[in-house]
N, C-alpha and C positions, 0 to 999 in steps of 0.2 A: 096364691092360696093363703099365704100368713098375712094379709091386708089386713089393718088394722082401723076400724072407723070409730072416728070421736062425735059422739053427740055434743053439739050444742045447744043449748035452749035457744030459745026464742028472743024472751028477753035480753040475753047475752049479746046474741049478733046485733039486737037492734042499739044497746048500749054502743057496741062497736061503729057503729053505721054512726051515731048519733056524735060521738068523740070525734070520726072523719071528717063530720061535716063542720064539725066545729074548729076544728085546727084548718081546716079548708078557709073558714071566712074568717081567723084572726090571723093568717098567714096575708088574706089578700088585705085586711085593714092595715097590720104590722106588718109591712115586708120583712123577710131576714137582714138584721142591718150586713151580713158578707153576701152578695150575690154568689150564686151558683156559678155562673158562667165568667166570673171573676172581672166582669169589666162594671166601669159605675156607670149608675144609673144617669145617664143624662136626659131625660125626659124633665122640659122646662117647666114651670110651676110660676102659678099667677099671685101676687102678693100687692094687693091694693089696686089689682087693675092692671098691674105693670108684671109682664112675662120675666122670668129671671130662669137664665139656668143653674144647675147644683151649683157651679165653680162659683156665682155670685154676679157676673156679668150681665146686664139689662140686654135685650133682645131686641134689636133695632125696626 
């Protein structure tokens, strides 16, 4: 019975919707340089043609 309900506007929430979506696609372009899961990222990467992993190693 003491429930207590907050209005929001409209524009409000969409401001909000709008900032999620946007830390959404500069998280996925900038990864966080600390992963979550604490291990590195070894997912190889092409540089002139040539597959290289993080470590630096050419990929046979």
């Amino acid at each position: 019975m003491g429930e207590v309900i907050q209005f929001i506007p409209k524009a409000e929430r969409e401001r909000l919707r709008l900032i999620r979506e946007a830390r959404s696609i500069y998280d996925s372009v900038f990864p966080p340089a600390d992963p979550v899961n604490g291990q590195p990222d070894s997912t190889p990467i092409a540089i002139n043609g040539t597959w290289i992993h993080r470590g630096g190693e050419p990929l046979s």
